[in-house]
C-alpha positions in Angstrom: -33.4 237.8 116.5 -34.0 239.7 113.5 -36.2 238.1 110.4 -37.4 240.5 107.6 -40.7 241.4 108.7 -42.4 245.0 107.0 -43.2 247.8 109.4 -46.9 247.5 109.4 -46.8 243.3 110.0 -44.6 244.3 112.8 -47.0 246.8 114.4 -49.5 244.6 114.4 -47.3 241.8 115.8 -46.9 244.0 118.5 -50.7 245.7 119.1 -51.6 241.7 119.2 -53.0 240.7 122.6 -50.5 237.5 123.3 -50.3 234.3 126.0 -46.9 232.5 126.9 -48.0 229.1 127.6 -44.8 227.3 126.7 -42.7 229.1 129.3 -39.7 227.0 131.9 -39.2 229.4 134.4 -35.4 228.1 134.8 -35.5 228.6 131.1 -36.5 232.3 131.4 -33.7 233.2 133.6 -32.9 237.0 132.7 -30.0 237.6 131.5 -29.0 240.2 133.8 -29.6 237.8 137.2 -27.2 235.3 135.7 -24.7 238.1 135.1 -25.0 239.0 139.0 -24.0 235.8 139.8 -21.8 235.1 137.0 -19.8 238.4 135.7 -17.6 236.8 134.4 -18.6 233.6 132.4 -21.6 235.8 131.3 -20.1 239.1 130.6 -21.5 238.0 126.9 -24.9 236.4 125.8 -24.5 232.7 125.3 -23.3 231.5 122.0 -26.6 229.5 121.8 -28.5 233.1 121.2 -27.1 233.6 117.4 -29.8 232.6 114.8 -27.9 230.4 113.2 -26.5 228.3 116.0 -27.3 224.9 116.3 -27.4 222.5 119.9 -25.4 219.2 119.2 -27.8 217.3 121.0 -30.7 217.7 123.7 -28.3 216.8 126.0 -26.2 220.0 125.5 -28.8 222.2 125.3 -29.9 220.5 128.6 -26.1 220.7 130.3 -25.6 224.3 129.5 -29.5 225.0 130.4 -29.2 223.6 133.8 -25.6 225.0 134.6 -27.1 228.3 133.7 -29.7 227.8 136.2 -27.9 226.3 139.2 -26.1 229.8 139.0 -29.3 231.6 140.0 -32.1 229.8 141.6 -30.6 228.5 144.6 -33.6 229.6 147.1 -37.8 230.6 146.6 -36.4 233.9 146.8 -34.5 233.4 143.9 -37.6 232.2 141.9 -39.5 235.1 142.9 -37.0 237.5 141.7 -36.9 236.0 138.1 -40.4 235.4 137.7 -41.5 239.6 139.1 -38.8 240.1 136.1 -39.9 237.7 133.7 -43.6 238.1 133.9 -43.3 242.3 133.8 -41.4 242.0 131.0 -44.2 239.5 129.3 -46.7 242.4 130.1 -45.0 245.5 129.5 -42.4 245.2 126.3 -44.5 241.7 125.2 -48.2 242.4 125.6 -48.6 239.1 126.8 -52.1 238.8 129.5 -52.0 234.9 130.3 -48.8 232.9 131.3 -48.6 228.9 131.3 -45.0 228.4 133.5 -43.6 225.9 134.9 -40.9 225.0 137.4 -38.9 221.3 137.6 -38.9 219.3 139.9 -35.5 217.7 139.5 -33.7 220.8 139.8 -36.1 221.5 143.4 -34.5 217.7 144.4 -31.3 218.8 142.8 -30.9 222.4 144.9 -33.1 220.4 147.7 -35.6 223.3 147.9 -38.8 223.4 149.4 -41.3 222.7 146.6 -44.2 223.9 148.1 -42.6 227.4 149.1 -41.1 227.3 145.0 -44.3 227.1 144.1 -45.9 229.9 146.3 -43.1 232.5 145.2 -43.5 232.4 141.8 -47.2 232.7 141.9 -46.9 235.8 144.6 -45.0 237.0 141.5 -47.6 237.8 139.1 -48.0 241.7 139.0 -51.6 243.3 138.3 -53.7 242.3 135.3 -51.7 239.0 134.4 -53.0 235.6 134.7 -50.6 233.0 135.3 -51.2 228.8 135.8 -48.0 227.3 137.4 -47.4 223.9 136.5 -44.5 221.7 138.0 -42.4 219.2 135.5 -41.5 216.1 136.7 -38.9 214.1 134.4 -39.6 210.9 133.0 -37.6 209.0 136.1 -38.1 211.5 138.1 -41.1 210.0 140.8 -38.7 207.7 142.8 -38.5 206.7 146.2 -36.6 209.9 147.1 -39.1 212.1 146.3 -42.5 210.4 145.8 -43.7 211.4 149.4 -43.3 215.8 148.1 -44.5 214.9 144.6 -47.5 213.4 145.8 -48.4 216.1 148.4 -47.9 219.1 145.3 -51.8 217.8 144.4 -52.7 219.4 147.3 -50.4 223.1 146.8 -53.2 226.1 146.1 -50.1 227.7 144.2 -49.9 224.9 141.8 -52.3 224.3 138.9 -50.5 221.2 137.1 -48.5 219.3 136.1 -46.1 218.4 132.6 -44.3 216.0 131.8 -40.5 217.3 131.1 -36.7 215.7 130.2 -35.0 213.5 128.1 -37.9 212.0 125.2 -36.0 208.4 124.9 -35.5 207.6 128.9 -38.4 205.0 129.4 -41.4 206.7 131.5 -42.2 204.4 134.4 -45.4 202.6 134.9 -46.2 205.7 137.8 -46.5 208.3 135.1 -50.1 207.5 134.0 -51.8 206.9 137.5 -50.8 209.9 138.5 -51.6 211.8 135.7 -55.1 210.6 136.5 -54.6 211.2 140.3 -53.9 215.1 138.9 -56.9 215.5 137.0 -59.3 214.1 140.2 -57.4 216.0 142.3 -58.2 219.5 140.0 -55.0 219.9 138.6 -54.5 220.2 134.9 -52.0 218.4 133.2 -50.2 218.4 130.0 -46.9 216.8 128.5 -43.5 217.1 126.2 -44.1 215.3 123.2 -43.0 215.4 119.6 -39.2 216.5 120.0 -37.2 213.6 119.8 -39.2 210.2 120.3 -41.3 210.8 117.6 -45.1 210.6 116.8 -45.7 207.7 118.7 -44.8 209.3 121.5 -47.2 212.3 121.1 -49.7 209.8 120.9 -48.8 207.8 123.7 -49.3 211.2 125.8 -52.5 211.7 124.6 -53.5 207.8 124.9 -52.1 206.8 128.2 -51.6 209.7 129.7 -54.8 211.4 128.9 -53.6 215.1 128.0 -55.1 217.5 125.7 -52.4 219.8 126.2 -48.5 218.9 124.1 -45.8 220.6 125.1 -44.4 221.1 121.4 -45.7 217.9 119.3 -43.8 218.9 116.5 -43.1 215.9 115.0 -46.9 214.8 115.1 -46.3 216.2 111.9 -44.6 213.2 110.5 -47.9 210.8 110.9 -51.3 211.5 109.7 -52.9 209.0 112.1 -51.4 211.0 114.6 -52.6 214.4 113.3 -56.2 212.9 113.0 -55.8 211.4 116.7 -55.0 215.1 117.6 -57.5 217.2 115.8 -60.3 214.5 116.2 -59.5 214.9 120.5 -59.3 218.6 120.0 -55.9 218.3 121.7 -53.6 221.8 121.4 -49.8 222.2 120.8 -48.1 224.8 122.6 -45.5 225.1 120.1 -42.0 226.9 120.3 -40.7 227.4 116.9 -37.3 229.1 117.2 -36.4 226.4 120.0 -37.2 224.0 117.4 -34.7 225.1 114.8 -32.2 225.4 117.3 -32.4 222.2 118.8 -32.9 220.4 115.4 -36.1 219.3 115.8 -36.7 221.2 112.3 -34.2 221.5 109.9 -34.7 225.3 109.6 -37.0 228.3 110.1 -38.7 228.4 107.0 -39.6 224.3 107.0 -41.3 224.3 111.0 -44.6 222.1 110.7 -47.2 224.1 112.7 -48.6 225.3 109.4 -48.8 221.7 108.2 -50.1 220.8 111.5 -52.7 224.2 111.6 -54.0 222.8 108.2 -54.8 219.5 109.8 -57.3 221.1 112.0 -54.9 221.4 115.1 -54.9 224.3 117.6 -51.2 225.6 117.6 -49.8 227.9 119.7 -46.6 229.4 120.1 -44.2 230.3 123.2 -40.4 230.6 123.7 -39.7 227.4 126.2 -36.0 228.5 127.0 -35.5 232.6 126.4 -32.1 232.1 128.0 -31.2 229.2 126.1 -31.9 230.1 122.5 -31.9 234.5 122.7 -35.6 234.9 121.8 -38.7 236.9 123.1 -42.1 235.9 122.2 -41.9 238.7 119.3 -39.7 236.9 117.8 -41.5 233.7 117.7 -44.3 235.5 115.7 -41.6 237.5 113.4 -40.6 234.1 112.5 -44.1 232.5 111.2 -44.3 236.0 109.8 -41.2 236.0 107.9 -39.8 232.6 106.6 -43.0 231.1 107.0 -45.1 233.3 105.0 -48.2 233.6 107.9 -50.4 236.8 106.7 -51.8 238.8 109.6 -55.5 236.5 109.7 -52.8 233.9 110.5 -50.8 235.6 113.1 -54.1 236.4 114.9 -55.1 232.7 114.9 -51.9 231.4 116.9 -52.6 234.6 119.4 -56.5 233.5 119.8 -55.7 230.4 120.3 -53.6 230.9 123.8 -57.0 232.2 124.7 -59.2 229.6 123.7 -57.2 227.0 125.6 -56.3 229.4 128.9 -57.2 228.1 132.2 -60.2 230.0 133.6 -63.8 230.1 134.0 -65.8 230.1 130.9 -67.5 233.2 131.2 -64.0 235.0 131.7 -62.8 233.1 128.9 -65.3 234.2 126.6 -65.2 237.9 127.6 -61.6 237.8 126.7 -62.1 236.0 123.4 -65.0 239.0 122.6 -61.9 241.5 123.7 -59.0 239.9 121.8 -61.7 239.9 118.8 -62.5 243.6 119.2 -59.1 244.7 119.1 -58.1 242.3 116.1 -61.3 242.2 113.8 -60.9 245.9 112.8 -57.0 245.2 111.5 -58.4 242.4 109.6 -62.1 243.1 108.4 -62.8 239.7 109.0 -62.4 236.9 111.5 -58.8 235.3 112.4 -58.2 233.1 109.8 -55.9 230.7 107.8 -52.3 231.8 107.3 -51.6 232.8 103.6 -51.4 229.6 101.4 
């Protein structure tokens, strides 16, 4: 995606240690898999990857997302295959060192794959030197009789290290969701949740309130409530933001006009991921091109979203600190000071 970025922001966009922890791994689907399968349908990128297009609705973005994804991911094989891909590409061409993915369980239920064995291949994916925290999504009606007995048992997978709440915003959440978001947590799994696309504010804070997260997937329109904001900064809670996905589903009206610098002045930890690469044509470069360009972040900026993945990654303290102490190393000298505010 291009956005007018000079040479030297752009080198440091790129020198910038990063984390993905926004990432659907059925999202992620390379391009080139689907074209295997597909030759012909997908002899082209979708028409969803030019910047200016525009989903009608969740629900399209949704129905092209998950025919896109039936194509491919048909066995644990299949998920190994696109996360080996996905996650050397993150390293290699991204600079990315800790990955947040996550799988769904509707479209396990859906392809009726074995969870547990969806689980272990993506993690048995991860090449050298990159952390990654697997996390399953489980749609707002999606515990039900048909596959509460496998949902409950993924507290005990090793692979798995949480869970998120995914799907459609309005559909009601049943009366399920919030004891076993707590059943999760006792269990040692970490837990997080959609919020703030499409049901609004209240929604975000119903995640944080019922549910108990600290971790929003998005929470962009957290933006339109101050209460809300001061619930969030006040619980120390952290939005995993996705910007470009944003524009492109609506959510903001346009590149330049995205909230996180509204919600960043609040006091919120933001940061920012791609959610669907295969949906909306972007690469986590990208993402930070965009605060870059239309939304005027300086470089003390840019380096505050990238610290931030680390501040909130899953790992022991100690580990998390030495890696703060490197990110800082490598940053501090580009901006003779610590990362900061974006330019005002």
């Amino acid at each position: 995606m291009e956005f007018d970025v000079d040479s030297g922001t752009l080198r440091f966009i790129r020198n910038l240690p990063k984390t993905e922890t926004h990432l659907h791994l059925e999202g992620a689907l390379p391009l080139e898999l689907l074209q295997k399968v597909a030759p012909e349908e997908f002899a082209h990128p979708p028409a969803s990857w030019r910047q200016d297009f525009r989903f009608g609705s969740f629900a399209d973005f949704e129905r092209e997302l998950l025919h896109m994804a039936g194509l491919w991911y048909t066995s644990p094989e299949r998920y190994h295959d696109a996360a080996k891909q996905v996650f050397e590409g993150l390293v290699y061409k991204q600079n990315v060192h800790y990955v947040e993915t996550s799988f769904a369980s509707g479209v396990v239920e859906a392809l009726g794959l074995d969870g547990k064995a969806v689980a272990e291949a993506i993690k048995s994916a991860a090449p050298r030197g990159l952390h990654v925290r697997l996390f399953m999504g489980i749609h707002h009606d999606g515990y039900h009789e048909g596959t509460k007995g496998w949902i409950d048992d993924a507290l005990t997978w090793q692979a798995l290290d949480g869970i998120d709440l995914h799907g459609t915003e309005t559909t009601p959440v049943g009366p399920w969701a919030e004891s076993y978001w707590t059943r999760a947590r006792d269990e040692g799994k970490y837990t997080k949740a959609h919020a703030g696309e499409f049901a609004g504010p209240d929604f975000v804070r119903w995640a944080v309130e019922v549910l108990g997260v600290t971790r929003i997937q998005h929470g962009a329109r957290a933006a339109e409530d101050p209460e809300v904001m001061a619930l969030l900064a006040d619980r120390d809670v952290t939005l995993d933001m996705a910007p470009i996905s944003n524009v492109k589903l609506q959510v903001a009206s346009a590149y330049d006009d995205h909230p996180i610098a509204r919600l960043m002045d609040a006091g919120i930890r933001c940061t920012v991921s791609t959610d669907d690469p295969i949906s909306f044509g972007n690469v986590l470069l990208d993402e930070y091109r965009m605060l870059a360009g239309p939304m005027g972040f300086d470089r003390a900026g840019l380096a505050r979203v990238a610290r931030a993945g680390f501040e909130v990654a899953i790992m022991d303290p100690a580990d998390r600190d030495r890696w703060l102490a490197d990110f800082d190393g490598i940053v501090a000298p580009e901006l003779g000071r610590t990362p900061g505010l974006r330019k005002v």
